[in-house]
C-alpha positions in Angstrom: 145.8 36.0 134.9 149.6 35.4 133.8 149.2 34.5 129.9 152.2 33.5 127.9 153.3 31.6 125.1 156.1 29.0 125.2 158.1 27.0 122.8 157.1 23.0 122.1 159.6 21.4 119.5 159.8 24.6 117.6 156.1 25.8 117.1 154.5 28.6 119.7 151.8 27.6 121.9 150.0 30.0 124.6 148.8 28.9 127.9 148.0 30.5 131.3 150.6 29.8 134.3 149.0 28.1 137.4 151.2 28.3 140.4 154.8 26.4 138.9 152.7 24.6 136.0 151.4 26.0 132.5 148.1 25.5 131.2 148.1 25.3 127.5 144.7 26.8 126.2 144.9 24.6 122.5 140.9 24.1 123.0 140.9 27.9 121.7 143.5 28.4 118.5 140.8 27.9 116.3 139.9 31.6 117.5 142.3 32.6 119.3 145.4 31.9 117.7 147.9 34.6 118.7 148.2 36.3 121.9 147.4 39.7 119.6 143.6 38.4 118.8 143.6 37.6 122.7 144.0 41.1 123.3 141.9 42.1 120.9 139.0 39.6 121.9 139.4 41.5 125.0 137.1 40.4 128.1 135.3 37.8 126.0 138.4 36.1 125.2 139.5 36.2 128.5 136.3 34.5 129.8 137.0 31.8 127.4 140.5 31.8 128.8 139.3 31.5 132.6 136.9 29.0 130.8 139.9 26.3 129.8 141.8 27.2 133.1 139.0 26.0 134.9 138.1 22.7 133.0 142.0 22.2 132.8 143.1 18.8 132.9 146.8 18.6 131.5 149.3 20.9 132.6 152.9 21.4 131.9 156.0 22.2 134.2 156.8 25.8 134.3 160.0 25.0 134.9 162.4 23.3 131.7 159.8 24.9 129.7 161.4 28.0 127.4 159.1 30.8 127.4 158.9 33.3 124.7 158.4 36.8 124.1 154.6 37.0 125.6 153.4 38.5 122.3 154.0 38.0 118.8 155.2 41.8 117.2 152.7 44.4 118.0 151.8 47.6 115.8 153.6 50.0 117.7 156.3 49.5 120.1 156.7 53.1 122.1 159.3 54.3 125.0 159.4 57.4 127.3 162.3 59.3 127.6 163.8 60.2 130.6 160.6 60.0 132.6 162.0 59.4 136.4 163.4 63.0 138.0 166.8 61.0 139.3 167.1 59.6 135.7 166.8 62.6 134.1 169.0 64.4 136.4 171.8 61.6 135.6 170.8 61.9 131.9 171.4 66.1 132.6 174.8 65.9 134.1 176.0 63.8 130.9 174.9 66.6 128.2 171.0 65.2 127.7 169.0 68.0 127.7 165.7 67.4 130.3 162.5 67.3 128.0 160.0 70.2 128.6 157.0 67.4 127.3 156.8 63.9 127.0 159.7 62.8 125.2 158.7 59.7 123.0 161.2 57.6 120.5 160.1 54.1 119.0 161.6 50.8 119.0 161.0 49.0 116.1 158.8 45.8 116.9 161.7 43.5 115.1 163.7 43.9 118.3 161.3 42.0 120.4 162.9 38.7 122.3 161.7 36.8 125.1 162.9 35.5 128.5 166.3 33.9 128.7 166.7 34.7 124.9 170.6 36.7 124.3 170.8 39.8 123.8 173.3 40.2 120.7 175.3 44.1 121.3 175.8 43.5 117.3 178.4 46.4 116.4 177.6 48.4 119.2 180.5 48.3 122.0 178.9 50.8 124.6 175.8 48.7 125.4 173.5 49.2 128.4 170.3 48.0 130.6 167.0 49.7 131.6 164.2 47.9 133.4 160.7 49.5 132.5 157.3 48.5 133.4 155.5 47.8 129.9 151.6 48.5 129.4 150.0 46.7 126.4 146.8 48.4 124.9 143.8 46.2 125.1 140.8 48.6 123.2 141.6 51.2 120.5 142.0 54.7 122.0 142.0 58.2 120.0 142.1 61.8 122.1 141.1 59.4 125.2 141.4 61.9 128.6 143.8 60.7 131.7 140.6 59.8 133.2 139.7 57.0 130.7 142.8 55.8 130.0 142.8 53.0 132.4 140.0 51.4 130.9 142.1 50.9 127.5 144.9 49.0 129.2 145.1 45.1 128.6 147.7 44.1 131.0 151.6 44.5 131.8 154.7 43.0 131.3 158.6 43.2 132.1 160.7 45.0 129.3 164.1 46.0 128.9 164.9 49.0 127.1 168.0 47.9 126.0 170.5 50.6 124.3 173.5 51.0 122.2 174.5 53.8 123.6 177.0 54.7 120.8 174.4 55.1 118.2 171.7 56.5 120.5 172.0 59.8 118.9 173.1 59.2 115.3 169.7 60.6 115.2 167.6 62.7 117.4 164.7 60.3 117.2 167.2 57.9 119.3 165.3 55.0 117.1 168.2 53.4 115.9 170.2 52.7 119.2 167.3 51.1 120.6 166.3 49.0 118.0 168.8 46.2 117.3 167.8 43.0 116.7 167.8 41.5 120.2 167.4 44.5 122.1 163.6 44.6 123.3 163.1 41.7 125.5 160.1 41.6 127.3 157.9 38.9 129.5 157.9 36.3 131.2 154.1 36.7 130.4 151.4 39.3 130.3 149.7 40.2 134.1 146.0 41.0 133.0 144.8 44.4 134.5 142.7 43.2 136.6 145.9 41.8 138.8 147.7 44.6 138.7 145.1 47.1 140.0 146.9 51.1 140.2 150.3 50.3 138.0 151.3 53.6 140.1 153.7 51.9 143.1 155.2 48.9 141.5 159.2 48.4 142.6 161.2 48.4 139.7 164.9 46.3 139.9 167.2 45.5 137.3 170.7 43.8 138.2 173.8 43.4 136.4 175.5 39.9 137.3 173.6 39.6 140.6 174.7 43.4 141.2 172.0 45.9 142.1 172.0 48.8 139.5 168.6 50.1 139.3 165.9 50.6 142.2 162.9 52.6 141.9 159.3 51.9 141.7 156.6 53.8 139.2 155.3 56.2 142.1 158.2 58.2 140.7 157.0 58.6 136.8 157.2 62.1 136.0 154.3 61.1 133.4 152.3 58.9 134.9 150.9 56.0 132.4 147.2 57.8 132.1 149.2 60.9 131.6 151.4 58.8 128.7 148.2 56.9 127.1 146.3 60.5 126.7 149.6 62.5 125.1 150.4 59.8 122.8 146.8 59.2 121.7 146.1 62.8 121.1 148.4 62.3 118.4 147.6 58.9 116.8 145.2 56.0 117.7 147.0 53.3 120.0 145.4 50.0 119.2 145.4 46.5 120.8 148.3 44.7 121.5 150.9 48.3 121.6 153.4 48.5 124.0 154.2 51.3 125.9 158.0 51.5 127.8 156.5 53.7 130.8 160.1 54.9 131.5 163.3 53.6 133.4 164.7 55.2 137.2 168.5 56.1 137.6 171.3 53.9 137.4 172.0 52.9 134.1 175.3 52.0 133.0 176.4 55.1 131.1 175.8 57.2 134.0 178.1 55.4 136.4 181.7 56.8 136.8 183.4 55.8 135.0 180.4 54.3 132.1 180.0 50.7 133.1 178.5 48.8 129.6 177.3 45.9 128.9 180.0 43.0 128.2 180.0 39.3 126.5 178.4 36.6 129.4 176.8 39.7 131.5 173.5 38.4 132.9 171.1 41.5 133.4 167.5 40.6 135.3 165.1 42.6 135.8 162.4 42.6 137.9 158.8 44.3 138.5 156.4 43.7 140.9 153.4 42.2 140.8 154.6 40.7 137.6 157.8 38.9 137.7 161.4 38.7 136.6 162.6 39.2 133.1 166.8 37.5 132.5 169.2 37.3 129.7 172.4 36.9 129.0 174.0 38.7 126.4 176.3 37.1 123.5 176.3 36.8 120.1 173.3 35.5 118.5 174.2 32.3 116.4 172.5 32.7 112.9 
């Protein structure tokens, strides 16, 4: 299932997309009123998902319809490092030392936007794009092996690791550059596991004003996403609804020759398959 949540007259609703239409699932806000206790109903609350899908009756236009961020803030919003070879080869050659582990920062949750929301570069003027497939924890997991991690994986979504490259490293945890306001879009919507099957193989595009800049898929993960889920929860329990950045291929802005960043009316999609396409424009956020 695709699971969302959209925008009507100012108040979030979440609903389940049916070919071009949306199927609001009000009949369960009374438990389920965020698409956190969704994920944390796990497969019961997905049953009674499937359960209004069937029985569904009225249905709304995908299309006109503005779509927010597919979750409300998680716990924990986590991002791998330099986790494609090329990547990290491009990320070498401009003075980025290549990890020798998993290399993990955090974005903080307060950066999370939606689809077709702006991406504000605030006072950042070397800002740039990197198209990630996104795995959101369904069930608790502490010291879990790469064997079991699958089974503690909700679904996926679209995310864009955007960065202010200029304050990347005012510290070595990167946390600050990646965590403006604005600057963690993710969606459209949530692809439940089951859909997705091996996340291992999944194309991975991200353009810049219809330009191709990024083209991989996650075959190429250095650390594959069991191999992420058992390092990070050797460390600390991952609970429902964190997301996990699972690491973005070459072609990022600050590697190309001269740096190409981000300007005013740019218009960066990206795409993943199997899931769907994530755009915004960026500009300056009216307050």
């Amino acid at each position: 299932m695709k699971l969302l949540r959209f925008d009507d007259r100012g108040t979030p609703r979440l609903g389940v997309l049916s070919g071009e239409n949306i199927v609001p699932i009000d009949p369960l806000t009374e438990r389920y009123p965020t698409m956190l206790s969704i994920i944390a109903g796990g497969a019961e609350a997905l049953e009674a998902v499937r359960s209004v899908l069937q029985a569904a009756e009225n249905v709304l236009p995908l299309s006109g319809t503005k779509l927010l961020a597919p979750m409300e803030r998680p716990g924990k919003y986590m991002a791998i490092g330099m986790n494609f070879q090329k990547h990290a080869e491009e990320a070498s050659a401009l003075g980025v030392e290549k990890p020798k582990q998993q290399f993990w920062f955090n974005k903080q949750t307060s950066c999370i936007t939606g689809p077709d929301s702006v991406i504000d570069p605030g006072v950042s003027e070397k800002l740039d794009y990197e198209v990630e497939l996104a795995a959101i924890i369904g069930t608790a997991a502490k010291g879990v092996s790469q064997d079991e991690a699958s089974a503690h994986v909700f679904g996926y979504t679209v995310a864009n690791d955007v960065s202010a490259r200029d304050w990347q490293f005012h510290s070595p945890t990167f946390t600050i550059g990646k965590s403006f306001d604005t600057h963690g879009p993710i969606g459209p919507w949530i692809v439940t596991a089951d859909e997705i099957g091996d996340p291992h193989g999944l194309r991975l595009r991200c353009w810049v004003n219809g330009e191709l800049r990024q083209d991989s898929d996650t075959s190429q993960l250095i650390f594959n996403i069991w191999q992420q889920i058992s390092y990070l929860s050797t460390a600390f329990t991952l609970e429902p609804g964190d997301l996990i950045a699972t690491g973005t291929p070459e072609g990022v802005g600050v590697a190309m020759k001269p740096p190409v960043f981000l300007q005013a009316g740019d218009i960066i999609r990206c795409e993943v398959e199997k899931i769907g396409t994530l755009e915004n424009k960026v500009m300056a956020a009216t307050v």
